[in-house]
KOLTORMAR-919133 format. One line per 2 residues: their letters; for each residue x, y negated, z negated of N, C-alpha, C. Coordinates in pm, 1 decimal, decimal comma, padded with zeros to 6 digits. Each point is the difference from the previous one (the first is absolute). Last residue first. Example, Ala and Ser with C-alpha at 12.3 -4.5 7.8 and 13.67 -1.06 7.14 Angstrom:
// KOLTORMAR-919133
sa> 01285,0/00225,0/-00708,0/00082,0/-00119,0/-00006,0/-00077,0/-00109,0/-00073,0; 00029,0/00572,0/00007,0/-00089,0/-00119,0/00000,0/00090,0/-00120,0/00000,0
***
This chain:
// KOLTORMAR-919133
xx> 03812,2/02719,3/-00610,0/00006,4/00028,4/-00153,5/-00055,3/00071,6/-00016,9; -00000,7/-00157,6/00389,1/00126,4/00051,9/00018,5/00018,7/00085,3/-00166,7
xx> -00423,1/-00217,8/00145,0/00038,8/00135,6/00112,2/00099,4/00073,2/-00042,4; -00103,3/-00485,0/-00201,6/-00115,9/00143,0/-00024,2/00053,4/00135,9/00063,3
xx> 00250,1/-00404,9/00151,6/00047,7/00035,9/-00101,7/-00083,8/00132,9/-00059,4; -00139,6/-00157,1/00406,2/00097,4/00018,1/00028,9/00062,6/00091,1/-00143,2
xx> -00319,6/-00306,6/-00068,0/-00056,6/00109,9/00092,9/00087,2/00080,0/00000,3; 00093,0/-00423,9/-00095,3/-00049,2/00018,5/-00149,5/-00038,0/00217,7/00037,2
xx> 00159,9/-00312,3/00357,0/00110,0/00006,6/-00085,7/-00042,8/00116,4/-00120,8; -00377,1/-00134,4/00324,9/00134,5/00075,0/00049,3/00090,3/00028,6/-00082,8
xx> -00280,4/-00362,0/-00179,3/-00049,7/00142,1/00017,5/00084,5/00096,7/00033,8; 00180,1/-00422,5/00086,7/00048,3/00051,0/-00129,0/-00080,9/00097,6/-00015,6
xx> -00045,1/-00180,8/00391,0/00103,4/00076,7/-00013,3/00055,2/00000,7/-00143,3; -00450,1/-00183,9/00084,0/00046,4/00122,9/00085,8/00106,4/00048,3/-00020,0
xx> 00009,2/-00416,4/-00104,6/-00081,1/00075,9/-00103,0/00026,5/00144,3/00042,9; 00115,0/-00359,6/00274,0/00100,8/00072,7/-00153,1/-00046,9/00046,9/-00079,5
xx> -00270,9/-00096,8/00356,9/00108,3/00091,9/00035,3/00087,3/00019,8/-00109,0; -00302,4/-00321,5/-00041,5/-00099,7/00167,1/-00034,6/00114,2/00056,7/00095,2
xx> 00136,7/-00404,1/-00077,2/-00014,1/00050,5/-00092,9/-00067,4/00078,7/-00031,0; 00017,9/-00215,7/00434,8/00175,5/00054,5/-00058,3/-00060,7/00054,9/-00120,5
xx> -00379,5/-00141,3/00181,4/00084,0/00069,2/00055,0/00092,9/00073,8/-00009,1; -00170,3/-00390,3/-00178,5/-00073,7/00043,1/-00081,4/00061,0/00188,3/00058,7
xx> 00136,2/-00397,3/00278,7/00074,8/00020,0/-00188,3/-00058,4/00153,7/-00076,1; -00220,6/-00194,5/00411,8/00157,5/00101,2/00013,3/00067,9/-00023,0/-00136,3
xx> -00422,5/-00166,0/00018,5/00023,6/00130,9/00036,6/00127,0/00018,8/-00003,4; -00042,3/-00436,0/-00030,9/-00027,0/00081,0/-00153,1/-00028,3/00165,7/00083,7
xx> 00093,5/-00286,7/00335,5/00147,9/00021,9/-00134,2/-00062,4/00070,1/-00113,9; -00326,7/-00102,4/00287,8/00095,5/00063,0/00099,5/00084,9/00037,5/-00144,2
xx> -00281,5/-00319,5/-00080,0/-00046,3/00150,1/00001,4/00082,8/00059,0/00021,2; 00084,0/-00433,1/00106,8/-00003,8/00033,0/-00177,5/-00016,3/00190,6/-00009,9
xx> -00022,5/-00155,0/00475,3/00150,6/-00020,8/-00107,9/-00025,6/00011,9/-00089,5; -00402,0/-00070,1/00114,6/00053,8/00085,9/00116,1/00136,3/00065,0/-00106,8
xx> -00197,6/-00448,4/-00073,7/-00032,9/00132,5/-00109,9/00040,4/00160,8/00051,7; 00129,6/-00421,8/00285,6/00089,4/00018,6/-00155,2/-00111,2/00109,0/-00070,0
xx> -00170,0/-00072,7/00437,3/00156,5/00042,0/00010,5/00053,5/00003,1/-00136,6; -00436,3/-00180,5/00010,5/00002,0/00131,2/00009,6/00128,6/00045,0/00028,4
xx> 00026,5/-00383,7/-00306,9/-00073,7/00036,5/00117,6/-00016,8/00110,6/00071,1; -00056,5/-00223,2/-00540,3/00056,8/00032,6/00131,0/-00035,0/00044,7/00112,4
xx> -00174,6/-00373,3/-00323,4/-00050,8/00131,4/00024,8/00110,3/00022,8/00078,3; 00007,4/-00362,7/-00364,2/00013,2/00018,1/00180,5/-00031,7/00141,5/00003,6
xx> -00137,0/-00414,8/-00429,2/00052,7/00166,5/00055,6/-00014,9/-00052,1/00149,9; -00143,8/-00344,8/-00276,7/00190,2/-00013,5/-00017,3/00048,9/00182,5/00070,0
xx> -00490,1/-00137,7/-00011,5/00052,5/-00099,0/00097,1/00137,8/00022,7/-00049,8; -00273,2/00203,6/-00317,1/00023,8/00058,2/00133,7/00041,9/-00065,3/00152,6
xx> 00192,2/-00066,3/-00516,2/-00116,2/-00001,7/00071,8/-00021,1/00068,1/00099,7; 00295,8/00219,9/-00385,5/00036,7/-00106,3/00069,0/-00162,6/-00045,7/00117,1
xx> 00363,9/00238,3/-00430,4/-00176,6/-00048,3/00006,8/00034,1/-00117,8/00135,9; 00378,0/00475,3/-00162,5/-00013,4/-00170,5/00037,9/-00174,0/-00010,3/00017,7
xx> 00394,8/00356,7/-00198,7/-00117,2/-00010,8/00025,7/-00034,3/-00147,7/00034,0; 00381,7/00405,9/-00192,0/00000,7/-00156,4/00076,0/-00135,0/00008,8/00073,1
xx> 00243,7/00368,5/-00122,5/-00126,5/00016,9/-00063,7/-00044,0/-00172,3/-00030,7; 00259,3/00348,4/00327,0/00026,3/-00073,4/-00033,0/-00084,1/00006,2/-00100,3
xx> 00071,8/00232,9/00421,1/00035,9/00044,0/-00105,8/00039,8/-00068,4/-00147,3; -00206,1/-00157,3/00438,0/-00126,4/00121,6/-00040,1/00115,6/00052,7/-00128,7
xx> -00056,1/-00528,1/00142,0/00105,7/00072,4/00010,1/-00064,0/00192,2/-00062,0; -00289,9/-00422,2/00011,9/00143,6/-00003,4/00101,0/00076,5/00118,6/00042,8
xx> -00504,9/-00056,9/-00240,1/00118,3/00059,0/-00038,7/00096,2/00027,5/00126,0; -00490,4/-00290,4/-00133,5/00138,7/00029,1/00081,3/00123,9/00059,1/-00060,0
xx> -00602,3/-00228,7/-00055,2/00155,1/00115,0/-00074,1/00070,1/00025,4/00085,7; -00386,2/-00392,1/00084,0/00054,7/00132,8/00018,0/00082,6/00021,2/-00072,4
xx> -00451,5/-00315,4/00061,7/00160,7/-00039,3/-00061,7/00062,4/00187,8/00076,0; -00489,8/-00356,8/00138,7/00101,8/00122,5/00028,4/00146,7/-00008,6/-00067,4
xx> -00330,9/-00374,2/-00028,8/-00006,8/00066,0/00074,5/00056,9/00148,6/-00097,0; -00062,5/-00589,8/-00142,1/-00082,2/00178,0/00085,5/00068,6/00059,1/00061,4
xx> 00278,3/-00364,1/-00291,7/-00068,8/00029,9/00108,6/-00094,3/00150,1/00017,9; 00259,1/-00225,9/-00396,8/00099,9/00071,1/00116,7/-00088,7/-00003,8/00119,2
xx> -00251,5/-00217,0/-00380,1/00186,3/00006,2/-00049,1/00061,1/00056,7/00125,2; -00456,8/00074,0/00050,1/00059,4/-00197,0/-00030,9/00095,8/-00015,7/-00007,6
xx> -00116,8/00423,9/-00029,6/00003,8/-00031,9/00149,3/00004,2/-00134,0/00033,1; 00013,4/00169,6/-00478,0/00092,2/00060,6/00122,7/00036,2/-00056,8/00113,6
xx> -00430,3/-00048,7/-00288,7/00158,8/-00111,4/-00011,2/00110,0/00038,6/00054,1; -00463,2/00081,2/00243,0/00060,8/00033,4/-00118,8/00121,1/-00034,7/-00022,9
xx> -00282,6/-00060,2/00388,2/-00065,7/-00031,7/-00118,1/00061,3/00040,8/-00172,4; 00050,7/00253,4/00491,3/00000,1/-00108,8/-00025,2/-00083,5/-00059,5/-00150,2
xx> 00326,8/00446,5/00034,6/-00130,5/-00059,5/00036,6/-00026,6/-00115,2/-00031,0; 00423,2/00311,6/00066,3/-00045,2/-00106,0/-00063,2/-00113,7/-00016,2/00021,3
xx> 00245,1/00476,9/00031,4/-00047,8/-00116,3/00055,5/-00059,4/-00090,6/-00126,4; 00346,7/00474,0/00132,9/-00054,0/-00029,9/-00109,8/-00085,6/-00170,4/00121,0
xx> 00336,9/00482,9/-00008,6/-00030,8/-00144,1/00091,9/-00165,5/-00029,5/-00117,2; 00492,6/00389,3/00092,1/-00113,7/-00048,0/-00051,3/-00050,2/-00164,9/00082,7
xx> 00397,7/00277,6/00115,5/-00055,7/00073,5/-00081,7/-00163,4/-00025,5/-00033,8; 00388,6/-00125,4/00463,6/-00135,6/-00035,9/-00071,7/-00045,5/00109,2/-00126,6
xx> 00425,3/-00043,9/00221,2/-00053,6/00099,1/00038,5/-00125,8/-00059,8/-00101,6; 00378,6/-00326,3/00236,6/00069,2/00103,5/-00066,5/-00200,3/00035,7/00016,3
xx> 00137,8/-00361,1/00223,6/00036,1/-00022,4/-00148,7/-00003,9/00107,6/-00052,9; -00092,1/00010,4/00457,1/00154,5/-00022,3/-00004,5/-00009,2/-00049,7/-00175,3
xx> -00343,6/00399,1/00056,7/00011,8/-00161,0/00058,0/00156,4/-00079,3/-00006,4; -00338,2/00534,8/-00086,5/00098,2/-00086,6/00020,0/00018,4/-00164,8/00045,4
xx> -00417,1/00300,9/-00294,7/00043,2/-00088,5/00166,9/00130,4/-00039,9/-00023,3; -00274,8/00203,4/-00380,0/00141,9/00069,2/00079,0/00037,9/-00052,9/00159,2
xx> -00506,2/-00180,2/-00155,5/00100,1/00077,7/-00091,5/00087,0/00070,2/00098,1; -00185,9/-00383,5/00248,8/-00027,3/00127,9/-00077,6/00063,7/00006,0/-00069,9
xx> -00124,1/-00501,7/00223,0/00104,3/00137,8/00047,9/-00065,6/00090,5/-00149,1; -00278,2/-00386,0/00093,5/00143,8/00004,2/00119,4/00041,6/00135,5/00053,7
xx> -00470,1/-00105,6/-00349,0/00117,8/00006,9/00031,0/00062,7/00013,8/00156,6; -00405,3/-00212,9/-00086,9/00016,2/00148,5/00021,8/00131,3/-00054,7/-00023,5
xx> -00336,5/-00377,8/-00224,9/00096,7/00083,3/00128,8/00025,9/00114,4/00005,8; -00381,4/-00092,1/-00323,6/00154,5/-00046,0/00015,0/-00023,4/00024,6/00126,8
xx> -00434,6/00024,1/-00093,8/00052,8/-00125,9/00025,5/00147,2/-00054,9/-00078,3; -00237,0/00476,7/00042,0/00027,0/-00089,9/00072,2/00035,0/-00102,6/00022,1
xx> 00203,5/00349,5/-00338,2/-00150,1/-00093,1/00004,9/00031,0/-00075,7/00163,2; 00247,0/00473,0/-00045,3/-00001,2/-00118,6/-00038,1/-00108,9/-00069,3/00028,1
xx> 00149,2/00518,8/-00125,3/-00084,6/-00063,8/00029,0/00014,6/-00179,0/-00028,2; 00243,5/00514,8/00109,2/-00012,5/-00115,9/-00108,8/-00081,0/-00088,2/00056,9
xx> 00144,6/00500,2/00058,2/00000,4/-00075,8/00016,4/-00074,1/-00104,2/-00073,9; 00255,9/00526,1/00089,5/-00052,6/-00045,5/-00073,6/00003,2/-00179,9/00085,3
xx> -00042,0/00516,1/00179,2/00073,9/-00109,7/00016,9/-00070,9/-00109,6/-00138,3; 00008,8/00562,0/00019,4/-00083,0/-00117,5/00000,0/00088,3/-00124,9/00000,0
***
């Protein structure tokens, strides 16, 4: 079951998603101002977001939705790309420590 959320009509639709890459790093959360409230007097209506820059980090940035860039299909392309092939190398070194661990079972 896909889970989903329900916004009042008279916000805006959010921009961007949960886990949306973006050149500011991987959207966690997102939260809104509604007009009429001291918030949205103090910082403006809209749309705030969670940003975690950096994925091995624990550095977190609040940022509007006019200060995000969505990447582009060539850079999330590349993002992907590399995180497979990382993710890659380390179910082969895995693999070959099974093998290793295997190998040893047989000989003992």
């Amino acid at each position: 079951m896909q889970r989903t959320i329900s916004i009042p009509q008279h916000w805006g639709y959010p921009r961007f998603t949960l886990e949306q890459r973006t050149e500011q790093g991987t959207i966690l959360g997102l939260y809104y101002y509604p007009s009429g409230t001291e918030l949205a007097e103090q910082f403006d209506e809209g749309w705030r977001y969670v940003l975690m820059p950096k994925k091995n980090s624990d550095e977190i940035s609040y940022l509007q939705e006019d200060q995000i860039q969505p990447l582009t299909p060539e850079e999330l392309f590349q993002q992907i790309t590399t995180e497979i092939e990382f993710y890659q190398r380390q179910i082969s070194i895995l693999q070959q420590q099974l093998a290793a661990i295997a190998g040893g079972i047989t000989n003992g």
